[in-house]
DONU-982433 format. One record per atom (N, C-alpha, C): residue in one letter; x, y, z. Coordinates in steps of 0.001 Angstrom, whole numbers, padded with zeros to 6 digits, always signed. Layout:
% residues N
aXYZ
...
***
This chain:
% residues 168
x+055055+125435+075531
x+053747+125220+074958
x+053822+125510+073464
x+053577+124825+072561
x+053520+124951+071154
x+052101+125624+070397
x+052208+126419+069449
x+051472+126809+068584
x+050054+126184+068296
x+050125+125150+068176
x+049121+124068+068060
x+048890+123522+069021
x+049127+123620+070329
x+048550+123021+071345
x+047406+124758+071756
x+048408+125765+071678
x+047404+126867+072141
x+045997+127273+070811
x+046640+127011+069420
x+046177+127452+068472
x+044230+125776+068755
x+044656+124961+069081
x+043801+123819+069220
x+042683+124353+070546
x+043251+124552+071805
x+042670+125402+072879
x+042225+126047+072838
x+042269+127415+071666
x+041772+127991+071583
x+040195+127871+070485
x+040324+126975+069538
x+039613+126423+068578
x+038213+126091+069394
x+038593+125320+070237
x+037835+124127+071160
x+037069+125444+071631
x+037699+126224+072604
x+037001+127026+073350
x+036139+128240+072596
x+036536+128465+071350
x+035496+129296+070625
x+034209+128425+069661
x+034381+126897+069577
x+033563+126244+069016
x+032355+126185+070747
x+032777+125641+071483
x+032216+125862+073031
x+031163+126867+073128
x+031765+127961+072632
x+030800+129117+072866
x+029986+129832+071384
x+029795+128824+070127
x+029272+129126+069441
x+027819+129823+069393
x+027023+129170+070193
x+025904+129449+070161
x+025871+130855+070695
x+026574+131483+071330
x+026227+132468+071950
x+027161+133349+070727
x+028294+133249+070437
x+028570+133764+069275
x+027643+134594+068489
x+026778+133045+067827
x+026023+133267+066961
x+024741+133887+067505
x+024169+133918+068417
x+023643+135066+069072
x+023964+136504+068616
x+025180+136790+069675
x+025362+138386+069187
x+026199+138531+068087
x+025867+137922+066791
x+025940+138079+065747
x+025234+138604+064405
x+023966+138206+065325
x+022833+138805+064528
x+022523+139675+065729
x+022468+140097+066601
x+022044+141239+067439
x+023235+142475+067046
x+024166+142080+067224
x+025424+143296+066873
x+027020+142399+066633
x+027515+142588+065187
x+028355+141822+065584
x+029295+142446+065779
x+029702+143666+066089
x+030415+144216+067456
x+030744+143697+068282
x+029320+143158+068668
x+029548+142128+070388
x+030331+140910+070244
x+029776+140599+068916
x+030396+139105+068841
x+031958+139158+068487
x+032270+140306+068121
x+034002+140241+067968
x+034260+140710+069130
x+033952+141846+070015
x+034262+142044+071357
x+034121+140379+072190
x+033471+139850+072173
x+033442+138152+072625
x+034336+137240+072748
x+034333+137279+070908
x+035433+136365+070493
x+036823+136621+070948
x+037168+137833+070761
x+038376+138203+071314
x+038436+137992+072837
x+037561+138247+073770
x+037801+138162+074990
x+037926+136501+074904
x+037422+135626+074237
x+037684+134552+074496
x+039222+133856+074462
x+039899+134587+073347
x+041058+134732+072595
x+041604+135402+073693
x+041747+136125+074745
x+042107+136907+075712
x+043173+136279+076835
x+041423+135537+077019
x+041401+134405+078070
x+042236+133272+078297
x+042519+133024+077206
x+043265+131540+076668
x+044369+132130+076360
x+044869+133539+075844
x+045779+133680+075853
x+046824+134238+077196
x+045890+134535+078121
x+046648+135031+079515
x+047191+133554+080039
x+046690+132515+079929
x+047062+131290+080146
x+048622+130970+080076
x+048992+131291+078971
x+050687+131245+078352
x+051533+132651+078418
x+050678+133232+078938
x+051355+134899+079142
x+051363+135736+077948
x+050593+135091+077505
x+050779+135868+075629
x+049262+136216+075726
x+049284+137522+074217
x+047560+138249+074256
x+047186+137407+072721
x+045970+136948+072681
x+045925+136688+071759
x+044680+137452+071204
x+044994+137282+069638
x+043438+138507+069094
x+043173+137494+067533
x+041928+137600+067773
x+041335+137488+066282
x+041211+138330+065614
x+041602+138566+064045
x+041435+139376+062911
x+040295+139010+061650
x+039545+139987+061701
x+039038+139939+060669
x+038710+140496+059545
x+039768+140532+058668
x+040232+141232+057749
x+039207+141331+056499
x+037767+140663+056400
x+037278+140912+054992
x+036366+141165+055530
x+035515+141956+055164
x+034098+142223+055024
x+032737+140815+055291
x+032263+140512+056207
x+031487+139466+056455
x+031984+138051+056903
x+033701+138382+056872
x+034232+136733+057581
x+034156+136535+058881
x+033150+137524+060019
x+033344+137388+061080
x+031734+136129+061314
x+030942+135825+059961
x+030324+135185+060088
x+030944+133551+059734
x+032152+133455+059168
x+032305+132217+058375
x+032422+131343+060134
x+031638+131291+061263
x+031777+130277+062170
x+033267+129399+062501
x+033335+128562+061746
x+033863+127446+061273
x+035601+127539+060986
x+035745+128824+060744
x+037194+129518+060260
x+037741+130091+061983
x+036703+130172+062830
x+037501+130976+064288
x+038667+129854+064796
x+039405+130427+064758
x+040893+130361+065445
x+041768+129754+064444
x+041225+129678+063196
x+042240+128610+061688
x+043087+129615+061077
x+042445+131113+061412
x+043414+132010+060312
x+043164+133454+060995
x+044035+134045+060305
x+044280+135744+060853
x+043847+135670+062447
x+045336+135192+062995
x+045369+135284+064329
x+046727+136443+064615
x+047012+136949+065379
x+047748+137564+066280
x+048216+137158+067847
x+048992+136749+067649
x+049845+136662+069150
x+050819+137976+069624
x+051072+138651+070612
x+051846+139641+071409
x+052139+138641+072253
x+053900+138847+072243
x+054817+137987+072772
x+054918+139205+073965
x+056164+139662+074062
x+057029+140733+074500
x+056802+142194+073815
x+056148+142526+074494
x+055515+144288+073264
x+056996+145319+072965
x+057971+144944+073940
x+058763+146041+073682
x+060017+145510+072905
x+059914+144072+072773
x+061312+143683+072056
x+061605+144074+070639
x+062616+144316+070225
x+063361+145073+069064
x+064306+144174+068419
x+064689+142462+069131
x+065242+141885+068195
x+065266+140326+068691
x+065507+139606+067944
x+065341+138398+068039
x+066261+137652+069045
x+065939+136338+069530
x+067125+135634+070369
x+067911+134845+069922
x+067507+134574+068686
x+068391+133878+067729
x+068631+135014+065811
x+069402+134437+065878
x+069864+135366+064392
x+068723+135300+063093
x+068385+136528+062954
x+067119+136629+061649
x+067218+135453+060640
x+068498+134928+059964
x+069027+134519+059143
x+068495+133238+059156
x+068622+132459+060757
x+068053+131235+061034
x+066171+131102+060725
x+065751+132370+061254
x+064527+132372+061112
x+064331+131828+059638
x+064552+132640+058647
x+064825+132705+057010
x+064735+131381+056763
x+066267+130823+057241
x+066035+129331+056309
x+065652+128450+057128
x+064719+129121+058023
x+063913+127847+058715
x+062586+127661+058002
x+062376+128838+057665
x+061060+129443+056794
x+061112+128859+055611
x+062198+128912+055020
x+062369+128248+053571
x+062197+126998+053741
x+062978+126635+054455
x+062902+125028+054800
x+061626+124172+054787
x+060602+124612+055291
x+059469+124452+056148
x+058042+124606+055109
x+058444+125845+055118
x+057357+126694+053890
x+057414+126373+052796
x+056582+125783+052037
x+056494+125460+050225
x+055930+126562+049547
x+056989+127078+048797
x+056918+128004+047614
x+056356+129254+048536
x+057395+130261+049014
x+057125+131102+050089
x+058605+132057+049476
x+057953+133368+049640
x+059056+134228+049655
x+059317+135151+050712
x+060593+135521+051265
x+060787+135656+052066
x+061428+137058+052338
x+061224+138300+053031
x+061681+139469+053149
x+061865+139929+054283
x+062825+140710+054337
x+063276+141442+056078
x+062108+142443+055986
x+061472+142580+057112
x+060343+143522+057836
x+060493+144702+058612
x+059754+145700+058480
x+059991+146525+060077
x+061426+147134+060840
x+062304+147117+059644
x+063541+147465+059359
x+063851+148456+059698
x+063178+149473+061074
x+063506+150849+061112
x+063805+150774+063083
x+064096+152101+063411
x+064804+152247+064600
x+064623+151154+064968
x+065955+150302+064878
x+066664+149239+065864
x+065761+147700+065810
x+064822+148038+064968
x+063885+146952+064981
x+064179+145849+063568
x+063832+144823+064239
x+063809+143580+063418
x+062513+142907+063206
x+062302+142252+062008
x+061530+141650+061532
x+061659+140372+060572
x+060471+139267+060351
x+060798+138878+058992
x+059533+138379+058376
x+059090+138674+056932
x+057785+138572+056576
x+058208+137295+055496
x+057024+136592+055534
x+057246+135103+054601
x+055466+135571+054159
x+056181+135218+052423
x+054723+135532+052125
x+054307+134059+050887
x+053131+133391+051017
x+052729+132366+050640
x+051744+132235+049735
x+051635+131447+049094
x+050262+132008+047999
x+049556+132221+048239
x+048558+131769+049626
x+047170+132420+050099
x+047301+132642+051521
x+048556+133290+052098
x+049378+133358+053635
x+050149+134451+053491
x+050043+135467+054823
x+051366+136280+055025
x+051438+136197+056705
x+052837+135909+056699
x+053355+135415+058412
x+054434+136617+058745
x+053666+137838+059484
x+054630+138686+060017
x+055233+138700+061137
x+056602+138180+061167
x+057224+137605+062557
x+058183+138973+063014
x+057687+138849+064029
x+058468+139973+064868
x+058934+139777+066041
x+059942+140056+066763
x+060741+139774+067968
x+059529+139769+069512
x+058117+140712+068898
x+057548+141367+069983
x+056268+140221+069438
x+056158+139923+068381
x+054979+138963+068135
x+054878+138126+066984
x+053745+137545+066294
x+053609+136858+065003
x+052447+137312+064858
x+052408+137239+063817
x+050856+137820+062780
x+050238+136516+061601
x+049109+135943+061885
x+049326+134891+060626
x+048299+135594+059795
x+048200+135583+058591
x+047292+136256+057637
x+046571+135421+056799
x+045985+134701+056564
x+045095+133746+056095
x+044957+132425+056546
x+044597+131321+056103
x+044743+129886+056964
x+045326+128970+057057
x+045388+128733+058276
x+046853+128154+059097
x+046615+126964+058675
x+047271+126297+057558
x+048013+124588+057140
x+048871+123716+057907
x+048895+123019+058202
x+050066+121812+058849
x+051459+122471+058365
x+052045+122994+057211
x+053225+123240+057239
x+053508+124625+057891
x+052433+125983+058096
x+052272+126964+059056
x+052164+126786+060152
x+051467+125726+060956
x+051492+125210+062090
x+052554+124732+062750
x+053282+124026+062017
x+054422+123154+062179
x+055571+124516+062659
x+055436+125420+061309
x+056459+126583+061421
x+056253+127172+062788
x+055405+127801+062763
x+054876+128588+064106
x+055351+127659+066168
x+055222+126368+065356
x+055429+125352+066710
x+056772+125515+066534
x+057825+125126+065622
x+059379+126042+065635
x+059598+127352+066347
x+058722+128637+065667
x+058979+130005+066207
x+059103+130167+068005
x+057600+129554+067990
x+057471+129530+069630
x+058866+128870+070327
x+059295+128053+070438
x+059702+127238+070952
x+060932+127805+070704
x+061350+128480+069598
x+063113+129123+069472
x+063211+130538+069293
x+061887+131290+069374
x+061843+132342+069283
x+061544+133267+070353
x+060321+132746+071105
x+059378+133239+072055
x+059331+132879+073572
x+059695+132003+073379
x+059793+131317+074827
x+058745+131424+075462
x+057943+130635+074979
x+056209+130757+075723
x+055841+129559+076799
x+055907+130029+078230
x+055472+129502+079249
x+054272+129818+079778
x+053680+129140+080487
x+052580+129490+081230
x+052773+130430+081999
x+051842+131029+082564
x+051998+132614+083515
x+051460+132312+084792
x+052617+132715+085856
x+052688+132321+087229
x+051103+132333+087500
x+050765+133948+087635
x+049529+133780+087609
x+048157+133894+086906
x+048544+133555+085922
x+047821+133563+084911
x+047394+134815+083997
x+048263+135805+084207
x+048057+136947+084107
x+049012+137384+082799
x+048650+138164+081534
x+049567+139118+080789
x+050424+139562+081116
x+051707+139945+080620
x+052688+140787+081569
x+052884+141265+080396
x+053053+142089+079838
x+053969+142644+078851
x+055474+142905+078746
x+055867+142776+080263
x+057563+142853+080148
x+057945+141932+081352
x+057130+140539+080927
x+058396+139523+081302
x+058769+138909+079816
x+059559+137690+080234
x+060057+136874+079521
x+060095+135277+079527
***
């Protein structure tokens, strides 16, 4: 399953439930991020992965229109410590892919691997256990991320539809 097929699924299904969104948005928007995320939950037990919305500024939990385009979080494998393919590949896949992006080893401590690509209005923290996207997701981030999954993550659907944290 690719990035953009879940990252699209998930779009759909939080535009679906706008109205109610926007409900407990003006009642508490507590609720409405407790919501959103369960929606993000939901769709993410689908592929065996957790997924979470971030909302990193002050009042963007109102911008509607932005749910599921940027500052997303995926949890792959919570306990993994290193990649299935060599960091290095990640790198110049990133370069490759990414326009005008710089690129640094991450999370570099007990036994752990990482790699952070940082973009002019983007930071993509890739980790063996997950990805982090930090502002909004473009066709050439999308594209990247549909790479990661697919050579990084190994994201299948879940027997039973359920989270696992330590399969594969």
């Amino acid at each position: 399953m690719s990035f953009s097929q879940i990252s699209s699924r998930l779009q759909e299904e939080l535009k679906s439930n706008n109205p109610q969104i926007r409900f407990l948005l003006k009642k508490s928007p507590s609720l409405a991020f407790a919501t959103i995320n369960e929606i993000a939950t939901r769709i993410g037990r689908k592929y065996n992965i957790k997924i979470s919305l971030n909302f990193p500024e002050r009042g963007k939990i109102e911008d509607y229109e932005s749910y599921g385009t940027e500052n997303i979080g995926f949890v792959f494998q919570r306990d993994s410590k290193s990649f299935p393919i060599p960091r290095d590949v990640i790198k110049s896949k990133a370069l490759k892919v990414l326009e005008s992006v710089q690129i640094q080893d991450a999370y570099m401590y007990e036994g752990k691997e990482g790699v952070r690509a940082i973009g002019l209005n983007y930071r993509l923290d890739i980790l063996p256990s997950s990805l982090h996207i930090w502002g909004k997701i473009n066709d050439e981030i999308a594209n990247f991320c549909d790479w990661l999954l697919e050579n990084c993550y190994e994201v299948k659907p879940g027997v039973d539809g359920a989270f696992n944290e330590t399969s594969s």
